[in-house]
C-alpha positions, 0 to 999 in steps of 0.5 A: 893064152896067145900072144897075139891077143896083146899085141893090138894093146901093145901097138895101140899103147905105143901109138897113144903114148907117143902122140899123148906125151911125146915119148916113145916106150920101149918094150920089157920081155912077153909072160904069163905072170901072177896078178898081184896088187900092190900098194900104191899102184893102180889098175885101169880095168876094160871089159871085152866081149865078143869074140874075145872075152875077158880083161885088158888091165893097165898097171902102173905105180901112182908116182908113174899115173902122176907123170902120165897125166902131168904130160898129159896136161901139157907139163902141168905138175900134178901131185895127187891123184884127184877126180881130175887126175884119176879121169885122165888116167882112165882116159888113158886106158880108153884111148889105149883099148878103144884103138886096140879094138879097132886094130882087132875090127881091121884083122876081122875079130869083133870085140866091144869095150865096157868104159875104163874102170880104175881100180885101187888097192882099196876098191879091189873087187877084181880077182887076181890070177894069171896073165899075159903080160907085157911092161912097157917102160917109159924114160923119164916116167916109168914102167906101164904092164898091159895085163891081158885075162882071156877067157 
């Protein structure tokens, strides 16, 4: 696995979060590490195909998804993860990968994106394994892992 397949996730999400929510992250330490679900944590899982195939998985705890989608309505407090709040969430990883894919497009690899998938300890049907995986932290929000499977 190469880890150069996780830094237009990396750069994308460092854009999208500074021009979403005004925060700046800062980057945890590079590794392949084990998959584990845990409770009250959510996954946004994106599909790729093409010349890159497999999975691009943003992890993160709910209590993080709540302030991410709170900054992501301007300051609203959200409280639970409903339709709404689950829909920006997702979003989130779709303008996070979709803009990724356009950083892989201008160094010459083709990949397209399926529509973000959220993923909660109770509609678990992804298989857990080993992957690429970067944290970034946010002050004031938390920790968000960009998880790469390539197959």
């Amino acid at each position: 696995m190469k880890a150069e397949y996780i830094n237009p996730f990396l750069e994308s999400a460092r854009i999208v979060l500074e021009q979403l929510i005004n925060v700046r992250p800062t980057t945890g330490q590079l590794g392949i590490k084990d998959v584990k679900f845990v409770e009250n944590h959510i996954w946004i899982q994106i599909g790729m195909s093409g010349q890159m195939e497999g999975d691009i998985v943003f992890g993160l705890h709910e209590e993080v998804a709540l302030k991410l989608v709170s900054a992501m309505m301007g300051g609203y407090l959200v409280t639970q993860m409903d339709e709404m709040s689950q829909s920006a969430i997702s979003e989130l990883g779709n303008m996070i990968s979709g803009n990724a894919s356009t950083i892989l497009y201008n160094q010459g690899v083709r990949v397209d994106i399926t529509p973000p998938k959220l993923i909660t300890e109770a509609g678990l049907d992804f298989t857990p394994t080993k992957a690429l995986t970067i944290p970034l932290m946010m002050d004031q929000i938390g920790q968000l892992d960009i998880k790469v499977f390539i197959s």
